[in-house]
N, C-alpha and C positions, 0 to 999 in steps of 0.2 A: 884596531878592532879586536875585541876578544875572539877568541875561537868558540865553534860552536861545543856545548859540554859535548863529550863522550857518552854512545850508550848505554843507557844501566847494565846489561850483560857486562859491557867494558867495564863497568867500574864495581861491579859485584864480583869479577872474577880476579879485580887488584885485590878485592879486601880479602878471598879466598886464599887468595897466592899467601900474605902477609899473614893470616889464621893458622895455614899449613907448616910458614919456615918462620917462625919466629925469632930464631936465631940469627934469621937474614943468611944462613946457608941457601947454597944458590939450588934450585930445583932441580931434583933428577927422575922428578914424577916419569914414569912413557906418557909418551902423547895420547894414549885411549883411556886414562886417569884424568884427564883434565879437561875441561867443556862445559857446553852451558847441555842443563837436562831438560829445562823447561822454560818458556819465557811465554805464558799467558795473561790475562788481564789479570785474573786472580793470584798471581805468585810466578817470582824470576829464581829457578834454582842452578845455582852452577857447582861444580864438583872441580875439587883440587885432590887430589892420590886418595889419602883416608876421610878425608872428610868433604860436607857440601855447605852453603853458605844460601839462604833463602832472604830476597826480599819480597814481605807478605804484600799482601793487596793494598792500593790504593784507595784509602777510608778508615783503613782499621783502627779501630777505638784502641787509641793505647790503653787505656785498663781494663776494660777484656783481652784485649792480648799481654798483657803481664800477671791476668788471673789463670788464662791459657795456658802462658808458660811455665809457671808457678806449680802448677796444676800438672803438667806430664814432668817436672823436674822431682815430683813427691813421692818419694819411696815407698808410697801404699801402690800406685802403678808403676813400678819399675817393673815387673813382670808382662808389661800390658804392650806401654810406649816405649821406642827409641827415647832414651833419655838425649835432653838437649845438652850443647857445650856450653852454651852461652848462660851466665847466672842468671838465672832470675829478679836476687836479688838487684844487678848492676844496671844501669841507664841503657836505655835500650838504643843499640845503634842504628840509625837511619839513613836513607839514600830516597831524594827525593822524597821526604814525608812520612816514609814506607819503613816501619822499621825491620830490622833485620836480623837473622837468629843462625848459629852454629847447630852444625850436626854431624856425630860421624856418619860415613857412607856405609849404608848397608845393601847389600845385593837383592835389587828385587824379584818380585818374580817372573819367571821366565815367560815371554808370551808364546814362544815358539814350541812349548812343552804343555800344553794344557790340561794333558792328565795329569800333569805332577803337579798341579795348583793346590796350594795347602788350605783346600776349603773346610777340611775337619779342625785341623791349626787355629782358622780364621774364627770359626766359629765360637774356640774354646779362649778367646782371647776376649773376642766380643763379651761372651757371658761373664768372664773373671770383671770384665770393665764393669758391667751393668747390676755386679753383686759388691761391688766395690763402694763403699759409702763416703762420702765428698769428703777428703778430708780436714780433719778440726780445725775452725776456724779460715774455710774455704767457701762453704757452702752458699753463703751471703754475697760473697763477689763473686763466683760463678754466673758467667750470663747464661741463658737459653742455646740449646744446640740450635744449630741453624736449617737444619734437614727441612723445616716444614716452610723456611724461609726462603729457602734456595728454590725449589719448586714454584713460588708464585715469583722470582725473577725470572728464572728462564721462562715462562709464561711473561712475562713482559717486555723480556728480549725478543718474543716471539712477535709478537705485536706490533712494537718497533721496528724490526726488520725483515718481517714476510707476512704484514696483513693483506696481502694479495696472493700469498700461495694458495694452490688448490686444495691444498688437505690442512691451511690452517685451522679452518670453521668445525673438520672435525677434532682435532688438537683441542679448540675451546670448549665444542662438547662435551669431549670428555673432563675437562676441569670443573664442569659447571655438577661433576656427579661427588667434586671433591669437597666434607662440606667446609667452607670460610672459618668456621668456628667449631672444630671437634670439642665433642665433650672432654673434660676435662682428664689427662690421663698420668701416670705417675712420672714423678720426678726424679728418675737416676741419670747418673753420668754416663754420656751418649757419645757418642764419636763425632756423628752427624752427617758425615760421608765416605761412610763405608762402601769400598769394591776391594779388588782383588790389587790394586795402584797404590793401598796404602798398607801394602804390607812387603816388609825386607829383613833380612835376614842381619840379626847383631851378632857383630862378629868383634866387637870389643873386648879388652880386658876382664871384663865382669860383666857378663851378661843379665847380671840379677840386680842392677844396681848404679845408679844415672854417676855418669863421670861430673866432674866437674871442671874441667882445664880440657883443653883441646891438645891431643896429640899432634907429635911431629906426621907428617904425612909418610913421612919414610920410616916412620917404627913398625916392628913387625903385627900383623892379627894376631891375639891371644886364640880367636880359634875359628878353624876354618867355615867357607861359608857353607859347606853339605853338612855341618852338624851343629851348627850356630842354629839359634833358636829363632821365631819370627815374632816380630813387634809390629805392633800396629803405627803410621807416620801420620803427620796433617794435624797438625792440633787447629787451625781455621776453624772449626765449624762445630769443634765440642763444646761439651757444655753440660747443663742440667735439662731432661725431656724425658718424652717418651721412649723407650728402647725397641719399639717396634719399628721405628723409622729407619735403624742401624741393620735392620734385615731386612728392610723393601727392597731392595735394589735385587739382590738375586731373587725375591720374591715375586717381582716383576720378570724377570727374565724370564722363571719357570712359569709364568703364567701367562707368556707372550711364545711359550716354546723353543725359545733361545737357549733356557739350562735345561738339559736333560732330568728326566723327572729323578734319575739314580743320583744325581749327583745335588739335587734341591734335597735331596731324603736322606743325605749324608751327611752334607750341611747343619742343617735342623734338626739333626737325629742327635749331632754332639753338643750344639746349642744346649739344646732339651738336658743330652744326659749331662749334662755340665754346671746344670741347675739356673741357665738361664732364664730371666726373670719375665721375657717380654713378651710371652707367648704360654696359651691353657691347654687344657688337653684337644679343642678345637683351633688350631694358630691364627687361622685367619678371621677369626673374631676380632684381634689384634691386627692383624695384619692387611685386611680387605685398603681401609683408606692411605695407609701408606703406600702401598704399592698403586695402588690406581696413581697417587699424585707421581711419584719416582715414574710412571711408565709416561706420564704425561709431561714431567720434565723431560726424561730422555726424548720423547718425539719433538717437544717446543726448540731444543737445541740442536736437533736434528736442521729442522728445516730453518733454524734462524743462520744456524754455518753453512748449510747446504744452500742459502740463498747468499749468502756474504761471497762465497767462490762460487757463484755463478756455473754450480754442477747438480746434475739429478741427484738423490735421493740413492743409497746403499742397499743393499738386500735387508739388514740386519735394521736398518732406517726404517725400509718400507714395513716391517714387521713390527715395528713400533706404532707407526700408524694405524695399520690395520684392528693392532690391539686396541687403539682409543677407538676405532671405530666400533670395536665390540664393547667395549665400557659404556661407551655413549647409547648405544643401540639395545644393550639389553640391563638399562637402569631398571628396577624395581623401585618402585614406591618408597621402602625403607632407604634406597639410595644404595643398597650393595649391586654386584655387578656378575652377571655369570661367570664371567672368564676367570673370576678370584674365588 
């Protein structure tokens, strides 16, 4: 009788191992170099010394995801994104269906230092993407950022797995203020899920300029990670959209009371002076319907995990909620919202 396979962590962390010593020199990574970093429905990341090895989501469209990768491997964003290891041009490798991508490891941010969060950083990286014009002969295979796609899933997970919570009914209120069909809004290169989780610090050789071969794990940083510059991670979910949807997320927060009004005004002050595209001299004209949906995603995946582990609802949860109940509660006719 065959044996049962191994878990993808198990066998995403053999092809890391084999990525990092290709020499087949034997491993002297320390043990707090090597691990699995994430292992979610949407992406299994593991890290071996200098680099991490990702298997993407289960579904993913190989040619959107080889327009993806194509697309952060293009030295018009080498300033932007971590560039990947893995070529573009080569067969994409796969595990379980799920194809797979190289990356050096960059240090992310610290969650346990939240003043030192590089939201002015974030900002000015964001903006360089969204003034960034698709590059030649990219434009055409470019799919759609997924930001406004992801919002009506987690509203479906929501549905699926807690249409009997108590604070579902207001969760769908507030969606129903989001409209189905926004008018039509401009077409730049979008990240698509942007937080403060997709940003780390490149500490490679050339910081201005996507490697193409994967280093040994035991070769030294060209430079360290306090003065290494920060790149934006996650190519999942870019694409061509709106750029308002790449600033809902803290726009939501500051308008849920979650980000300090100092630190939303910091944010979008370097956005602004950085000549970012996605926002007038009134922002939330741009910004009202993305954040209402982002605030209504964050609550739908609140309560759809928070009923999956059979536990209450977090402070920072219940604050989410509250918000849709004020989305919901003070619609206006045109459909904007007081609390935005």
């Amino acid at each position: 009788m065959d044996s049962a396979p191994q878990p993808l962590p198990v066998r995403l962390a053999a092809l890391a191992h084999a990525a990092a010593h290709r020499s087949a020199a034997p491993c002297r990574c320390a043990e707090g170099l090597v691990g699995v970093l994430a292992d979610r429905d949407d992406g299994t990341v593991v890290r071996h010394g200098r680099l991490v090895v990702k298997a993407h989501a289960p579904g993913t469209d190989p040619e959107e995801h080889r327009a993806r990768l194509a697309l952060v491997a293009h030295p018009d964003v080498a300033g932007v994104f971590l560039p990947p290891l893995t070529s573009p041009a080569a067969p994409p490798a796969e595990l379980d269906r799920r194809p797979v991508t190289v990356w050096p490891y960059g240090p992310p941010v610290d969650p346990a230092d939240p003043d030192a969060a590089p939201w002015e950083e974030a900002a000015r990286l964001l903006a360089l993407l969204h003034r960034t014009p698709p590059p030649p002969g990219q434009a055409a295979r470019l799919p759609g950022m997924r930001a406004p796609v992801k919002a009506a899933l987690a509203v479906e997970r929501m549905r699926r797995t807690a249409p009997g919570h108590p604070a579902a009914a207001t969760v769908l209120a507030a969606w129903r203020s989001v409209p189905a069909h926004p008018a039509p809004g401009p077409r730049l290169l979008c990240h698509g899920d942007f937080h403060l989780g997709q940003l780390v610090r490149d500490t490679g050789p050339s910081a201005a300029s996507p490697a193409t071969t994967s280093p040994s794990a035991s070769s030294p940083a060209a430079t360290s990670p306090a003065a290494a510059p920060w790149r934006l991670i996650d190519m999942d979910d870019l694409g061509l959209g709106d750029p308002a949807w790449d600033l809902a997320r803290p726009a939501a927060w500051f308008a849920a009371g979650i980000l300090p009004p100092e630190i939303w005004s910091r944010f979008l002050g370097a956005y602004q002076e950085a000549g970012g595209p996605a926002v007038g001299a009134d922002p939330w004209v741009q910004l009202d319907v993305p954040a209402r949906a982002l605030t209504v995603q964050t609550a739908a995946l609140a309560l759809a995990k928070s009923s999956a582990a059979g536990r209450p609802l977090d402070e920072v949860e219940d604050v989410m909620i509250d918000t849709c109940a004020r989305i919901a509660g003070h619609r206006t006719d045109s459909g904007a919202t007081a609390s935005t």
